[in-house]
N, C-alpha and C positions, 0 to 999 in steps of 0.2 A: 347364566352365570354373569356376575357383574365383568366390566372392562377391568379390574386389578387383579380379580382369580384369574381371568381365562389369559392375560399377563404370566401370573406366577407359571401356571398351569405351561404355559407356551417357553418360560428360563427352565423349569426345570424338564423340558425334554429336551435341554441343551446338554443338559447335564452331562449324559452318557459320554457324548460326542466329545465334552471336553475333556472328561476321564480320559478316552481312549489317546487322544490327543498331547498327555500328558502336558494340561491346563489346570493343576489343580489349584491354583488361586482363584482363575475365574470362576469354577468348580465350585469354591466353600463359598465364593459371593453368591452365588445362584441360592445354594441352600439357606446363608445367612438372610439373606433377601424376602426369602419365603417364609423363614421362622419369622421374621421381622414384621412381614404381612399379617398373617396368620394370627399374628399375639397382638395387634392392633384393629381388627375387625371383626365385625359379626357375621360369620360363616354360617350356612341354613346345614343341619345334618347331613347332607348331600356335599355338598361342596367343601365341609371340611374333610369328609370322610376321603373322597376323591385325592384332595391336597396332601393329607395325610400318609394317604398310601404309597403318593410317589415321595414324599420326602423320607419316608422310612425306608425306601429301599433306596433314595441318593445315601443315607446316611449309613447304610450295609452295603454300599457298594465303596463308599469310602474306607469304612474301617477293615475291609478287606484289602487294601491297594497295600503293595511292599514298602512305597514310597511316604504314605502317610505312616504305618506301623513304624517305620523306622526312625520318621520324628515325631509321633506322636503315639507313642507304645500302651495308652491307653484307650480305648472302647469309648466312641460316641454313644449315648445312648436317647433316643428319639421315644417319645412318649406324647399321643396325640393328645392336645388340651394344655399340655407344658411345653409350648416351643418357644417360650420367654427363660426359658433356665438355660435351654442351648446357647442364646443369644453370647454369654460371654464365655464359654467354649468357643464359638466358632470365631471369636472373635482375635482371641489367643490364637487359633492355628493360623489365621489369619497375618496376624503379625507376624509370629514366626517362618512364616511360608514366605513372606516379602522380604525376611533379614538374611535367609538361607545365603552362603558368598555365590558369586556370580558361576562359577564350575557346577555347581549345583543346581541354581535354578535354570542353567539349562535343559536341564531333565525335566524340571518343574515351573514348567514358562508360568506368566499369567496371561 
């Protein structure tokens, strides 16, 4: 696996940790990160499949959080081969995850 998957491969098994953590800024950068990879290189069927599979369950394990649903009340939807369409989804929660008032993102550090 090149030095940028096993990279990606190595943020998103931070993921969980920051979910639990309630990190969900760092959290959508990890995903953003990996979409951003992923939609910039040539992945061999092996390693996109790999990549794929954890970013579809960072992106189900997102849209299951109480704290996402409740500002962002619609359904990420991850489709391997399109993760250049996420890119400005996650870019939006992104912003809005940073603008949340300070009472708030204490819940939702980054």
């Amino acid at each position: 696996m090149p030095h940028s998957m096993s990279k990606i491969v190595e943020k998103l098994s931070e993921f969980g940790p920051l979910m639990e953590h309630r990190q969900l800024v760092a959290a959508v950068r990890i995903i953003y990160a990996a979409c951003q990879t992923i939609a910039c290189s040539n992945l061999s069927e092996n390693e996109r499949g790999e990549i794929s599979g954890m970013l579809a369950q960072a992106v189900q394990t997102l849209n299951s959080d109480a704290d996402v649903q409740k500002y962002f009340p619609f359904h990420l939807v991850f489709k391997a081969g399109r993760e250049k369409e996420l890119l400005p989804i996650l870019d939006a929660m992104l912003t809005k995850l940073k603008a949340l008032p300070p009472l708030e993102t204490g819940k939702i550090a980054c």
